[in-house]
N, C-alpha and C positions, 0 to 999 in steps of 0.2 A: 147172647150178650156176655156169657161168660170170656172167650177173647175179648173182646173188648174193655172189661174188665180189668184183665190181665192187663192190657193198652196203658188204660190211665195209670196202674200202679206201677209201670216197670218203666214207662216214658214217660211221663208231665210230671209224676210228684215224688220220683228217685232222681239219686244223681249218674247213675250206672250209664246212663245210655251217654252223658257228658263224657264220663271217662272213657266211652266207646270213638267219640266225638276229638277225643285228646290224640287220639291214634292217627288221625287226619294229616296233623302238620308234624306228629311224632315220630313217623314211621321210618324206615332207617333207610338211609342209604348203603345198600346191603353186604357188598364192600366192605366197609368201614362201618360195622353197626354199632362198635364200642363208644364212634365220637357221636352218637346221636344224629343228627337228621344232615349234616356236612357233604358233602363229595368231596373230598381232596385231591380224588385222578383228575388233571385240568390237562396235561400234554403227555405224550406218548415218551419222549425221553426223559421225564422226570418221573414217569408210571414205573418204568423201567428201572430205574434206579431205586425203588421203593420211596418216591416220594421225597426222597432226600436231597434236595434243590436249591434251600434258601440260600446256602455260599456257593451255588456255582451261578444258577441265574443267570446264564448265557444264551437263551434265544427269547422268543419275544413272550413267550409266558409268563416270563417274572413278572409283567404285570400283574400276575396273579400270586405266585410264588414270592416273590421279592424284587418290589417295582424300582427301586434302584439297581438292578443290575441288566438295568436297558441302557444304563449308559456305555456296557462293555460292547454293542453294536454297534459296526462303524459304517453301517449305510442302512436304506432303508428295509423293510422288512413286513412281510404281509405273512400270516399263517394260517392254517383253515385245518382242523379237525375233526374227527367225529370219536367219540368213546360209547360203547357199548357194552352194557352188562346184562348177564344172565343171573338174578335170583335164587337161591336155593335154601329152602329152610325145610327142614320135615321136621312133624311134630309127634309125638306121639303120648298121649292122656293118660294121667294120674289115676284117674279114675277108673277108666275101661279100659286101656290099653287099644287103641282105636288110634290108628297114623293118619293123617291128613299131609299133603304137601302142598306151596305155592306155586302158583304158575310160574314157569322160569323160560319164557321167551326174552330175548336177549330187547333192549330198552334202551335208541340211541340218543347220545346225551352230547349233542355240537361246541367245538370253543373258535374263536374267531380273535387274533390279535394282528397290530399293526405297531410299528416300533420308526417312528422319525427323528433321529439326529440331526442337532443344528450343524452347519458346516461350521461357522466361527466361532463359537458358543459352545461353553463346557454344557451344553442342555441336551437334553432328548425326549420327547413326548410318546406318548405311546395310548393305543384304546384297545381294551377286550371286550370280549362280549361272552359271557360262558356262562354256569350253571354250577354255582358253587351248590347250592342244597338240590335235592326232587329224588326222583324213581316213582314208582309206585310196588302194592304190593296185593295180590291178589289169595286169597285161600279159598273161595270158593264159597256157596252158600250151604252147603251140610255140614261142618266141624262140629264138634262138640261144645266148641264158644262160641256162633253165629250170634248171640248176642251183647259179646263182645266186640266183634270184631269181624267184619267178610275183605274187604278190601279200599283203600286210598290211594290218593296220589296227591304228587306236589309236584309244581311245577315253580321253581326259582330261579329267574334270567336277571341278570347283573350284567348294568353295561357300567366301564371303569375308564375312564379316563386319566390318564396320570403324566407327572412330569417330574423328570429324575435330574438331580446337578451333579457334576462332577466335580467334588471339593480339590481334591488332590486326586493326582494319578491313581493313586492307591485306595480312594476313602471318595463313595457316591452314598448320596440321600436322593428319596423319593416319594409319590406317593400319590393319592389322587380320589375324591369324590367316588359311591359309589353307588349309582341309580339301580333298587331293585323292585323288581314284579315278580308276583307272586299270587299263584292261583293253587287254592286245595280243594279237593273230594272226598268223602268219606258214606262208604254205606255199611249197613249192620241191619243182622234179623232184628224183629220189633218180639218176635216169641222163638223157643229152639226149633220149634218142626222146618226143615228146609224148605225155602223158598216159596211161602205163604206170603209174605210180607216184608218189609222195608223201611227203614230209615235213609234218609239221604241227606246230606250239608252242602253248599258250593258256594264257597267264597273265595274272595280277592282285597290285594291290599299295595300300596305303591309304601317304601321307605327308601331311606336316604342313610350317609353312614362315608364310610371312606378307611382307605388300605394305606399303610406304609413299609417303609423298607429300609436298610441299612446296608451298604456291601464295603467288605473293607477287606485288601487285599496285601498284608505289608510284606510278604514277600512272595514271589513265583509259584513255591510250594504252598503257600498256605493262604484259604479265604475264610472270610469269617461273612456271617448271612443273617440279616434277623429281619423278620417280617410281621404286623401285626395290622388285626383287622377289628374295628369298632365294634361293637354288640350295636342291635338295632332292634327294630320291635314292630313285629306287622298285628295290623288292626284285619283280622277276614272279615267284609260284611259282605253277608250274599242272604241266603234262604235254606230251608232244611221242608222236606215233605214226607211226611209219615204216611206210606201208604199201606191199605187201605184206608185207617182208620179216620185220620183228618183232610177232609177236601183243601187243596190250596196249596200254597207256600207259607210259611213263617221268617219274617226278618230274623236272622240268625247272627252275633257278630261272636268270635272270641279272638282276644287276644295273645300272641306268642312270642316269646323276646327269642330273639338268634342270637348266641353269647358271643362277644368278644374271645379273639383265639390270639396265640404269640406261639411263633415258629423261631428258634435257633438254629443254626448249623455249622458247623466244620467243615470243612474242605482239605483234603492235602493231596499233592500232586506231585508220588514222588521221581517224575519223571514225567514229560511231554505227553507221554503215550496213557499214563496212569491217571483217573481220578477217584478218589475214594471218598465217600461223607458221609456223616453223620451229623442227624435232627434229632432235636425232642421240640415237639409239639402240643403247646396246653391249651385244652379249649374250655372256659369258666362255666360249664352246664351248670353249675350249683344257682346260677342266675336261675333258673327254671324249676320252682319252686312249684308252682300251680297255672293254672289256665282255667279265667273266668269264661263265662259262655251266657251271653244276656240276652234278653230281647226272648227268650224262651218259654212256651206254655210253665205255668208254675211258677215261674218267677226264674233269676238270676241263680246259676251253680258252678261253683268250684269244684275243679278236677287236681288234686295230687300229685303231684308228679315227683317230688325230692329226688330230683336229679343233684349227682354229685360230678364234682371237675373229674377229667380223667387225661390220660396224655396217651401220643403214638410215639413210640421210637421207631426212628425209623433209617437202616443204611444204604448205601447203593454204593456197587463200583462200575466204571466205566473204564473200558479197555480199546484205546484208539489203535486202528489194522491198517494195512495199507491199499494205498487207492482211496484214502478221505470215508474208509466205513467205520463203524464201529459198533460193541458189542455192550451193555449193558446187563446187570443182573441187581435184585435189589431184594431186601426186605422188612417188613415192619410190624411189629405188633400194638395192637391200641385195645386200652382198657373197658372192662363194663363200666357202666354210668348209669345205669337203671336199677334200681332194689328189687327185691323180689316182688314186693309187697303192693307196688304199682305198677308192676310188670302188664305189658299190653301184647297183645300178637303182631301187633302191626307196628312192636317196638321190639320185633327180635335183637334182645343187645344181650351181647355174651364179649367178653375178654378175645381176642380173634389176631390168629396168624393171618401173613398176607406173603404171599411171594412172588414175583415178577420178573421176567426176561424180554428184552428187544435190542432189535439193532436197528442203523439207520445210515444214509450217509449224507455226506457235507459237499456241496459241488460249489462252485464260484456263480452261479446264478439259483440253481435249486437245492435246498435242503428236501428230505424227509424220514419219516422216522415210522418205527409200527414196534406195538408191544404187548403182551398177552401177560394177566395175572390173575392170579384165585388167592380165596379166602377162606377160611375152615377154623371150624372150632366141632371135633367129635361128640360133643356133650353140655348143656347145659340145661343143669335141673332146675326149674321153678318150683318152689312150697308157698304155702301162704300169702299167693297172689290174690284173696279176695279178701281187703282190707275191710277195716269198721267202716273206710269215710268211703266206700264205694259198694254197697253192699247190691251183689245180683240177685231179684227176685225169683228167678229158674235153679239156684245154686251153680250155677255156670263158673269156672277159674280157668284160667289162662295156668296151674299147675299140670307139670310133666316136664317131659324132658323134649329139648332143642337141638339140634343137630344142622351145621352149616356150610354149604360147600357155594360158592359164589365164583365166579370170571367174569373177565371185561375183556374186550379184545380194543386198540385202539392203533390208527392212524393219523399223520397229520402231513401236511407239506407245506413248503415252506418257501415264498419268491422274495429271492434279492433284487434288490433295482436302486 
């Protein structure tokens, strides 16, 4: 009876195993860990250029990117890709000096756009279908924070519908509704011994929300880009199973707000063959203050999170060759947004370089494109990750040092008709 024991005080009448639960829809897109739970990689020639898109926006992903610069397509246009990333975080404890690593099988992430120009009509419509948030994140059931934290995932599909006008030659608006689903997991030791026992979460949630865009082009050399995406707010309701200790399921719900983000950019082109740009990109985490979790043995708990805004910069240049290829290179850096102090495993966020190379080329019926990038940050120490408001009963912390090596590799193709 003594486990058991253990049982009621560290899961019904603490809040710890919540903030293990926080980790669920927290967990990063590994990539970009500094913007929080985002994927920004959506197309393989904007991967390629580090992300730096909003003022060029020239194939059918500005749907996503910058949905006014669908008007710059002068027929119709269907694309289909797949991006894949490899995970890489190793940990190594404050405490004992004991390394654990996540599993880092590569994790493919699909995007799907379509881009329709009216023939008479300054208009053009366009739909994508992608995965702005998700991955998952795996450490295994013996670390030294199993009660923390073993592994999640999120699964985030956005279908976008948008319709772009062309004001002037030079100056398009756009924008469009955007339908998300959204499913999370999350599981964690119930006590430290490995793989004794479990907790488990699964829930689901539909929201609504909508993208826009700006492209304005006042001369040949120079575009200017700016894209901005609603904040929304998913409800998970599903069930949580404590196994062994409680037979059953438990209705489980919590709530997560996805913050509102604004992408700027530059463009200059100083030459047909040249494109060069620069983003800065702010996405408002400070919205993500905490995450209630109801409907739970004990009643109703609040998880912490004092997340703070952070931004990516981010440049690319593109270098047009002959025969219709061409060669990109890109880079960007995105900030921490997680404190030490509510620091989670399954919210590896540290400050993170990103660099990326692709080429691709341009045919009169077929485009396609393919790009390879990684991520790294050599170092990042956690202290004083076991706050007053989350206090672990095993003395378990998420403090030590972090270490990040991440890739994606990514393709897409692309039919004119």
């Amino acid at each position: 009876m003594k486990t058991k024991s253990l049982f009621v005080n560290a899961v019904v009448h603490r809040p710890v195993v919540w903030s293990c639960l926080a980790g669920l829809t927290l967990f990063q897109c590994l990539e970009a860990s500094a913007v929080g739970f985002r994927l920004p990689n959506q197309d393989p020639e904007a991967i390629a250029r580090g992300n730096a898109f909003a003022a060029t926006a020239d194939n059918p992903s500005a749907i996503y990117y910058n949905p006014a610069g669908i008007t710059q397509l002068p027929g119709d246009e269907f694309d289909a890709g797949i991006y894949a990333i490899s995970s890489g975080v190793k940990y190594t404890s404050a405490a004992t000096g004991a390394t654990f690593k996540t599993k880092s099988d590569f994790q493919p992430v699909p995007q799907f756009y379509y881009v329709h120009p009216m023939t008479n009509l300054p208009l053009s419509f366009g739909m994508g279908v992608y995965v702005p948030y998700g991955l998952s994140l795996d450490w295994g059931n013996n670390t030294s924070f199993r009660t923390l934290a073993e592994k999640g995932s999120l699964t985030y599909v956005t279908v976008n519908p948008v319709a772009a006008w062309q004001i002037l030659p030079s100056l398009s608006i756009g924008g469009g509704p955007t339908i998300n689903y959204s499913k999370a997991t999350f599981e964690r030791g119930v006590t430290p011994t490995p793989g004794t026992d479990k907790f488990r979460f699964v829930g689901d949630d539909v929201a609504f929300g909508f993208n826009a865009g700006i492209h304005w082009q006042p001369h040949e050399m120079v575009a200017f880009g700016i894209n901005y995406r609603y904040g929304t707010s998913l409800n998970y309701g599903g069930h949580s199973v404590i196994d062994p200790y409680v037979p059953g399921a438990t209705p489980t719900t919590a709530k997560v707000e996805f913050p509102q983000f604004v992408v700027a950019g530059i463009s200059f082109r100083p030459t047909e063959n040249w494109n060069i740009e620069f983003d800065v990109d702010w996405t408002d985490w400070a919205i993500d203050k905490q995450i209630v979790f109801k409907g739970v043995p004990g009643g109703d708990q609040t998880f912490l999170l004092n997340y703070r805004s952070s931004f990516m910069y981010e440049f690319g240049v593109t270098r047009k060759l002959p025969q219709s290829y061409f060669v990109s290179v890109g880079y960007f850096f995105s900030e921490n947004s997680s404190p030490d102090a509510n620091f989670n495993p399954l919210i590896p966020d540290s400050d993170l370089h990103l660099g990326s190379i692709g080429f691709g080329h341009k045919g009169r019926r077929w485009d396609w494109a393919a790009a390879y990038h990684f991520g790294f940050n050599p170092r990042r120490t956690v202290t004083g990750s076991q706050s007053s408001t989350t206090p672990n009963p095993f003395g378990e912390t998420a403090d030590g040092i972090y270490r990040f090596f991440n890739q994606g590799i990514t393709a897409s193709i692309t039919l004119k008709f």
